[in-house]
VOBA-1610 file (N, C-alpha, C; in pm, whole numbers, padded with zeros to 5 digits, always signed):
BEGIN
Unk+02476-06518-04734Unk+02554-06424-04655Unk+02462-06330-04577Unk+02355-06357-04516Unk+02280-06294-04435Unk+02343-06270-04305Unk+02267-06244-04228Unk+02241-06245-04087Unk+02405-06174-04064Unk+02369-06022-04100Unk+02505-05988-04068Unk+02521-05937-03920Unk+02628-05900-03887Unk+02609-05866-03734Unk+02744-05744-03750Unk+02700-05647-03682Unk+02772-05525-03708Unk+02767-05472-03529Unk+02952-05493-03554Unk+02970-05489-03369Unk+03079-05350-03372Unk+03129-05280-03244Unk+03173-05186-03214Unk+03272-05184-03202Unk+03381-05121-03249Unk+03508-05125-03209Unk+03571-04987-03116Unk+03536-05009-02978Unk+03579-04879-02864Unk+03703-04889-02804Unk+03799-04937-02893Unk+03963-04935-02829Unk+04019-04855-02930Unk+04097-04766-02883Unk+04238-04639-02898Unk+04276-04743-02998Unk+04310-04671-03150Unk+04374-04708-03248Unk+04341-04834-03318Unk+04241-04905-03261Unk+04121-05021-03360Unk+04043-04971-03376Unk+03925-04896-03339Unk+03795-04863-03379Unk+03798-04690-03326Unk+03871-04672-03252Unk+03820-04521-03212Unk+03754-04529-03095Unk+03772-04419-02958Unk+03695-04465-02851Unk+03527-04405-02905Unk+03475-04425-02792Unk+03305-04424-02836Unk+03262-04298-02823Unk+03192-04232-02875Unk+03140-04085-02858Unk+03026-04120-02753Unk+03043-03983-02660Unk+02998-04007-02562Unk+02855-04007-02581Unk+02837-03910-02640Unk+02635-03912-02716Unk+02577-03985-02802Unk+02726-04074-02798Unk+02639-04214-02985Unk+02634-04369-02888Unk+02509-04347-02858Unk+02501-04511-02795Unk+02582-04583-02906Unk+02587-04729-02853Unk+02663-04832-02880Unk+02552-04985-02930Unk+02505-05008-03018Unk+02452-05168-02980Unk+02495-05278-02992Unk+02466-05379-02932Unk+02517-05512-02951Unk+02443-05612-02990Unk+02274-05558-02996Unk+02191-05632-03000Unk+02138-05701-03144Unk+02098-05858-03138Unk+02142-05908-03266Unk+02227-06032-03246Unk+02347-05997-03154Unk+02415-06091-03127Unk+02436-06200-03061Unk+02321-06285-03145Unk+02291-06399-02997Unk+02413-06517-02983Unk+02360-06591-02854Unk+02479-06655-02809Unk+02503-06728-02892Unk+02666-06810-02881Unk+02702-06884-02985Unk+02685-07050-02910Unk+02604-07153-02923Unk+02565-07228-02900Unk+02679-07349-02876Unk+02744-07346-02962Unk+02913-07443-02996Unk+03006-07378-03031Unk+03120-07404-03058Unk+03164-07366-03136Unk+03170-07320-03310Unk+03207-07220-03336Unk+03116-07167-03439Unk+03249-07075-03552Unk+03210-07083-03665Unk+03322-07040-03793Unk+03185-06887-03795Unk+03325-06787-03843Unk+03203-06613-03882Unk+03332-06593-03968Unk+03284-06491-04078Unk+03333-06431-04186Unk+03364-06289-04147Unk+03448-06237-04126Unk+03488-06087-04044Unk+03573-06013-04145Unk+03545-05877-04132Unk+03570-05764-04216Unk+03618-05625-04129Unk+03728-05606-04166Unk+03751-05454-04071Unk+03822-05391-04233Unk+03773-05253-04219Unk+03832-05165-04295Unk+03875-05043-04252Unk+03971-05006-04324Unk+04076-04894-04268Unk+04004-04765-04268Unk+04049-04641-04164Unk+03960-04511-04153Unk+04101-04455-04331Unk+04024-04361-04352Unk+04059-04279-04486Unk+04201-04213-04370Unk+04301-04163-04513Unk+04435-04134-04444Unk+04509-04269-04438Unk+04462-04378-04360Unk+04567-04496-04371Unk+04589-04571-04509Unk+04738-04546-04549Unk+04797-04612-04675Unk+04789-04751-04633Unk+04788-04787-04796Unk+04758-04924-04824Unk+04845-05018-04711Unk+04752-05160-04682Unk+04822-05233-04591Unk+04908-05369-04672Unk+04876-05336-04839Unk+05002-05395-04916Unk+05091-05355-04940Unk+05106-05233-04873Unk+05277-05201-04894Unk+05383-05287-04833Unk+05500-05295-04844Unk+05606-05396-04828Unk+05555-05368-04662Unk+05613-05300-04606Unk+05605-05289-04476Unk+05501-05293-04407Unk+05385-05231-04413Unk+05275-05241-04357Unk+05244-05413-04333Unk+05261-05483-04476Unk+05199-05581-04471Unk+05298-05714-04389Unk+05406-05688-04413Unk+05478-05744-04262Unk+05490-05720-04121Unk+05399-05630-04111Unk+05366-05581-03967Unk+05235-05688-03936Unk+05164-05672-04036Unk+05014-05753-04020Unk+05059-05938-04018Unk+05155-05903-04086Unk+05172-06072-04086Unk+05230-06115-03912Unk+05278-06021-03878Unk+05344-06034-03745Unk+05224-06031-03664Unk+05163-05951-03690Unk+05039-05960-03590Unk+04938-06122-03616Unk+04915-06133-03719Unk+04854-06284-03762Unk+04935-06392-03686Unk+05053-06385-03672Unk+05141-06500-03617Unk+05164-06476-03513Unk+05130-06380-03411Unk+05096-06387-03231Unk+04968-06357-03200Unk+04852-06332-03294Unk+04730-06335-03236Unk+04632-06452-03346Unk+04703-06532-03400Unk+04621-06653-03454Unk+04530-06737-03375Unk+04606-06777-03262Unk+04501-06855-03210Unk+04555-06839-03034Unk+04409-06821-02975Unk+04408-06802-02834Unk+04296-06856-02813Unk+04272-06868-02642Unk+04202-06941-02571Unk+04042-06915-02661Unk+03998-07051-02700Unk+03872-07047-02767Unk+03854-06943-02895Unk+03977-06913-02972Unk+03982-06811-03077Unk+04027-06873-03186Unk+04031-06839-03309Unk+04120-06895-03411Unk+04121-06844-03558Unk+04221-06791-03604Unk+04196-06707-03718Unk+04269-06819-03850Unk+04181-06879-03911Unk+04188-06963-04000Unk+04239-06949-04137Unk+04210-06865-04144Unk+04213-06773-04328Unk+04161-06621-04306Unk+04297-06561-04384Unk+04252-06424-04408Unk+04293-06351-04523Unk+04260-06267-04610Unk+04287-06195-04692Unk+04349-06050-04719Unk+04431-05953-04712Unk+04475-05848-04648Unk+04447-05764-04804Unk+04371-05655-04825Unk+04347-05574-04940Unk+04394-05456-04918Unk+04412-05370-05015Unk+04457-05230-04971Unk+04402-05137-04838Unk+04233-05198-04869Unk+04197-05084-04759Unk+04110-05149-04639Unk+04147-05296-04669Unk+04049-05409-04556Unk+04104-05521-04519Unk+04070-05581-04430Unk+04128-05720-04368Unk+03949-05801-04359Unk+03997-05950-04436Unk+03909-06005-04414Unk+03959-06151-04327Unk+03879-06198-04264Unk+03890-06306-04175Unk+03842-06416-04203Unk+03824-06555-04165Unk+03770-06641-04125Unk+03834-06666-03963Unk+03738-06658-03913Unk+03764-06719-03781Unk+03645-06779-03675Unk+03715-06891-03587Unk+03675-06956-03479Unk+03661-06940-03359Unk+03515-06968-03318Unk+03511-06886-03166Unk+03427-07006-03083Unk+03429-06995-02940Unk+03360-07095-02878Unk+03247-07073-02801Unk+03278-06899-02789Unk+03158-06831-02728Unk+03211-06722-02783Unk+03061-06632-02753Unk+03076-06461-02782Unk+03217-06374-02680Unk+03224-06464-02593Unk+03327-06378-02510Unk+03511-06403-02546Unk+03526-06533-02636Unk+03609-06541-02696Unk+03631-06509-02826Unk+03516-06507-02888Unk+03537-06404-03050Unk+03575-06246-02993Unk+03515-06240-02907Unk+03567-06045-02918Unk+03636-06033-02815Unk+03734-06100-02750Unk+03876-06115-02748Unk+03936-06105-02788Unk+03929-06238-02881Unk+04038-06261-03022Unk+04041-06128-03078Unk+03915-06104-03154Unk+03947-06030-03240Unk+03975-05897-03205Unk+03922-05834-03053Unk+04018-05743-02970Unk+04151-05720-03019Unk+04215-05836-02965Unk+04361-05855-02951Unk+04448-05836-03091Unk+04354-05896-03217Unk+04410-05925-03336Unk+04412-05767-03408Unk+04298-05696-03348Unk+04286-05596-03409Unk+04368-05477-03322Unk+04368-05420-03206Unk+04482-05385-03093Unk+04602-05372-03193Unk+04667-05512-03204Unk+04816-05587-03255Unk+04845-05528-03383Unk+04694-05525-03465Unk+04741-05462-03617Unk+04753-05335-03603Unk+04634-05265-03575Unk+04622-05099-03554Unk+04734-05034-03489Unk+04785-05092-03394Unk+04945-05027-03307Unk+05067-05078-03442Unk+05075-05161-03473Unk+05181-05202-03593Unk+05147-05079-03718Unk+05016-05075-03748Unk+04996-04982-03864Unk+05034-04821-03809Unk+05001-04804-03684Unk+05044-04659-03668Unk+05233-04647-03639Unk+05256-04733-03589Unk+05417-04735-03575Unk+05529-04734-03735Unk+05442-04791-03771Unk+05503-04782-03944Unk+05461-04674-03994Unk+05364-04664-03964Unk+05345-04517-04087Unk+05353-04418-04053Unk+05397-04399-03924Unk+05448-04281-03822Unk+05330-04217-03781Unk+05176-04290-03833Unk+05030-04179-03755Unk+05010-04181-03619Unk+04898-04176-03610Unk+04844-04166-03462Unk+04672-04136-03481Unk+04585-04177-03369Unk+04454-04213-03388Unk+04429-04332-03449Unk+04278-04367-03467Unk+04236-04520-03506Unk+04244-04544-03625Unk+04309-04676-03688Unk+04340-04713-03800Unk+04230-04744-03885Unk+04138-04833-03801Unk+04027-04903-03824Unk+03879-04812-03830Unk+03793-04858-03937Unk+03670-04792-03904Unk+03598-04799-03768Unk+03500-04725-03720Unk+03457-04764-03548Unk+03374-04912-03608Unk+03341-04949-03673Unk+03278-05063-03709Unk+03317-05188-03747Unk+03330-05335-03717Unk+03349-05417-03831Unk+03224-05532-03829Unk+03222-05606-03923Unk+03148-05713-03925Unk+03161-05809-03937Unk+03111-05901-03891Unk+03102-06012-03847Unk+02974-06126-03898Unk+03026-06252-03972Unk+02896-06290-04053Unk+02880-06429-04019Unk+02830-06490-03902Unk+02831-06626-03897Unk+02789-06718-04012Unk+02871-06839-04024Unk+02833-06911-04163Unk+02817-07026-04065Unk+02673-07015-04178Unk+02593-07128-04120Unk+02603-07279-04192Unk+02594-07243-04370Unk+02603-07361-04434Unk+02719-07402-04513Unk+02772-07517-04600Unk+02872-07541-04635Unk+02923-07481-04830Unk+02814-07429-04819Unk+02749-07351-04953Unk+02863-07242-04931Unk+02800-07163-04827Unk+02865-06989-04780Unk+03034-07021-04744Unk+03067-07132-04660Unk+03193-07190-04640Unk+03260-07161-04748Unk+03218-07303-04865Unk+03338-07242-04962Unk+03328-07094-05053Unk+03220-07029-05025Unk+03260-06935-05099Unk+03294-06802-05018Unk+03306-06847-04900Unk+03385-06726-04830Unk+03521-06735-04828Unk+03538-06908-04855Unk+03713-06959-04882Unk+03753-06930-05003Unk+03654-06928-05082Unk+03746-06904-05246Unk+03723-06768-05278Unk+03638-06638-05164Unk+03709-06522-05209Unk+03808-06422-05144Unk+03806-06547-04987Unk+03965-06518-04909Unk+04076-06523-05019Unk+04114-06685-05044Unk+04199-06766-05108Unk+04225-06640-05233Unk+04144-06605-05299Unk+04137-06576-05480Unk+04106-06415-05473Unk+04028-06408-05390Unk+04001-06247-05450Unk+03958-06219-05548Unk+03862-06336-05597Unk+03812-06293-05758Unk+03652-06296-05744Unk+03596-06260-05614Unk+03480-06254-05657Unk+03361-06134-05728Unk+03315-06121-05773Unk+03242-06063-05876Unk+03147-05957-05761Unk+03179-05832-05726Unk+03084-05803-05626Unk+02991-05758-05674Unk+02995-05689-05776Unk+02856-05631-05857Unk+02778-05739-05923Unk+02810-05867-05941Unk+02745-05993-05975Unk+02739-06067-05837Unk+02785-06087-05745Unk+02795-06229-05663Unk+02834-06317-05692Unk+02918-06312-05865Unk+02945-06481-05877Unk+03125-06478-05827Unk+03136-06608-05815Unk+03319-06648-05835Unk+03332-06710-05933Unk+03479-06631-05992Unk+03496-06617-06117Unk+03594-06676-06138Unk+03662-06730-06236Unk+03753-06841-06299Unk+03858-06882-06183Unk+03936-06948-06135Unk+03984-07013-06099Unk+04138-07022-06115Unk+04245-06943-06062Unk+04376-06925-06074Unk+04439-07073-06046Unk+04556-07063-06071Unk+04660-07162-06040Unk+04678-07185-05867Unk+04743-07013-05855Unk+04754-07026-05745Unk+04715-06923-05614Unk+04694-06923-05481Unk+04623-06841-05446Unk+04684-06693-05428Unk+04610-06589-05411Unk+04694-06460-05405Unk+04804-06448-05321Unk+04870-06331-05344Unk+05034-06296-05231Unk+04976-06278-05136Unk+04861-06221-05083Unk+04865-06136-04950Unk+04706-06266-04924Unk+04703-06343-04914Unk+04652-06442-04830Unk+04699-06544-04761Unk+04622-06626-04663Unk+04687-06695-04563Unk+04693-06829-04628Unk+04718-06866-04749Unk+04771-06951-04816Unk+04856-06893-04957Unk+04906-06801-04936Unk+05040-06818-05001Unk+05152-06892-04960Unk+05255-06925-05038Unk+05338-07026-05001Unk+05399-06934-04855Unk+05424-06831-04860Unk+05509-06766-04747Unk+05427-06744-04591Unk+05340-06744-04643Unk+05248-06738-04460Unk+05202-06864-04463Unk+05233-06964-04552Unk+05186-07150-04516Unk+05316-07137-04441Unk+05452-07126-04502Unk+05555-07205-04398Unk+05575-07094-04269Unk+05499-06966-04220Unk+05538-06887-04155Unk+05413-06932-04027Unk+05331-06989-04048Unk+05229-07043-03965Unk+05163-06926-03919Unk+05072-06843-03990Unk+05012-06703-03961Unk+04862-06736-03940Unk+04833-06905-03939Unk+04679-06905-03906Unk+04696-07001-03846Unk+04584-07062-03805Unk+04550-07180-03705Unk+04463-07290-03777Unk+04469-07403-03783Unk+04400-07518-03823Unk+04267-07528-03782Unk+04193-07498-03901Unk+04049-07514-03829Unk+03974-07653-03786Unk+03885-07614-03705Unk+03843-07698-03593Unk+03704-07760-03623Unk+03632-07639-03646Unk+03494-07665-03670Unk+03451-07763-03773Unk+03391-07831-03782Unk+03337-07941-03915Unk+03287-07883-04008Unk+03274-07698-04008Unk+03169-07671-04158Unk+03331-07631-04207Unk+03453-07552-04137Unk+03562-07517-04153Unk+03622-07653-04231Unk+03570-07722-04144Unk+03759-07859-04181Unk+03653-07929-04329Unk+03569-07939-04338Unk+03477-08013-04447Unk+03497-07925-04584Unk+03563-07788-04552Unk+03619-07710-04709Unk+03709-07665-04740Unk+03836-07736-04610Unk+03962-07655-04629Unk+04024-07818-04693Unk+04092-07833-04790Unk+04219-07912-04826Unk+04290-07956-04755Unk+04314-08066-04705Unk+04467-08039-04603Unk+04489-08216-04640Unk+04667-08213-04685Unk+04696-08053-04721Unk+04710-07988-04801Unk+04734-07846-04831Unk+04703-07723-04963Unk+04762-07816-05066Unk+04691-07834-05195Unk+04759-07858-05316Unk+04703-07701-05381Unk+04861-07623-05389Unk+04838-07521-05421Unk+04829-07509-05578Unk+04887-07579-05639Unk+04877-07552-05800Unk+04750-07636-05876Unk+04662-07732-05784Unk+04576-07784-05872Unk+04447-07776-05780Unk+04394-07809-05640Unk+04326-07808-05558Unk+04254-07749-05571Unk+04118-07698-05584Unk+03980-07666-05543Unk+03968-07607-05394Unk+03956-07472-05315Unk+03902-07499-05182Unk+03769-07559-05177Unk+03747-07638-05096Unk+03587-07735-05083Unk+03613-07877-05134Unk+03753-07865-05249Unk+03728-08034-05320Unk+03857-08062-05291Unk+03842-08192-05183Unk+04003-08281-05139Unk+04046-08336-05253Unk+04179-08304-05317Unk+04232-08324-05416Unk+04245-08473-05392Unk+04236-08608-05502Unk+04252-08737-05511Unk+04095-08799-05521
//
């Protein structure tokens, strides 16, 4: 999980606009050669209630299911925690990852302030972004989307549920609600199941 890349978020109610005296960098972020799978993280500014509340978290699902997939974008798997949104997603260049995730993040942050009646940015000015390079980091960025059981003060993943959590993009209710997009990439499609055997399946191991 190296090579992290820590990008800016300067839109009204995703990241906060930019202070005028705090440069901005981007540098780090080299081009994306093909198409390419990154591990993405936005977390909420303090003040915003949990985004598992009943409502909040049907706002986000609404946003997942009109900003899943756009021109050269694709949000594959995601995880929604009290105080963070994690991603998997697909990009074809740098100018279509921060689009997408523009748009995805825009879509949530206006949904989170309309529900909870606030105002100002939902989101920290920061999120990150972690290109995965090998099929190692793949599944284990899928099994701590999917599970949520990974060990952060250890690094390990830890036992193995039945089935995957409520507030991921393989619960039974956002499988039949279509809140992600079919991944594309070969390190993506080489660790996703398809299709989900949710009560016995492995992410990384095609059940049969």
């Amino acid at each position: 999980m190296n090579n992290l890349i820590t990008l800016a978020g300067g839109d009204r109610g995703l990241g906060g606009a930019r202070h005028p005296n705090r440069p901005v960098s981007h540098h780090g972020r080299a081009p994306i050669p093909k198409p390419a799978a990154f591990a993405v993280v936005w977390h909420t500014r303090k003040g915003v209630r949990s985004l598992r509340g009943r409502n909040l978290f049907r706002q986000l699902r609404a946003s997942f299911q009109r900003c899943c997939e756009k021109k050269g974008f694709r949000v594959t798997n995601f995880l929604v925690e009290g105080g963070a949104v994690h991603l998997l997603v697909e990009a074809a260049d740098n100018a279509s990852l921060s689009r997408g995730l523009q748009g995805l993040g825009v879509s949530m942050a206006k949904r989170i302030n309309f529900t909870a009646g606030r105002r100002g940015p939902a989101f920290a000015d920061r999120y990150s972004v972690r290109p995965i390079a090998t099929l190692a980091q793949a599944r284990r960025e899928l099994d701590f989307i999917m599970l949520a059981v990974e060990c952060t003060s250890c690094g390990a993943v830890l036992e193995w549920p039945q089935r995957p959590g409520p507030f991921t993009s393989h619960c039974l209710e956002a499988l039949a609600d279509d809140l992600t997009a079919c991944p594309q990439t070969p390190i993506l499609r080489a660790v996703s199941p398809s299709p989900w055997d949710l009560s016995s399946a492995r992410p990384g191991r095609r059940s049969g």
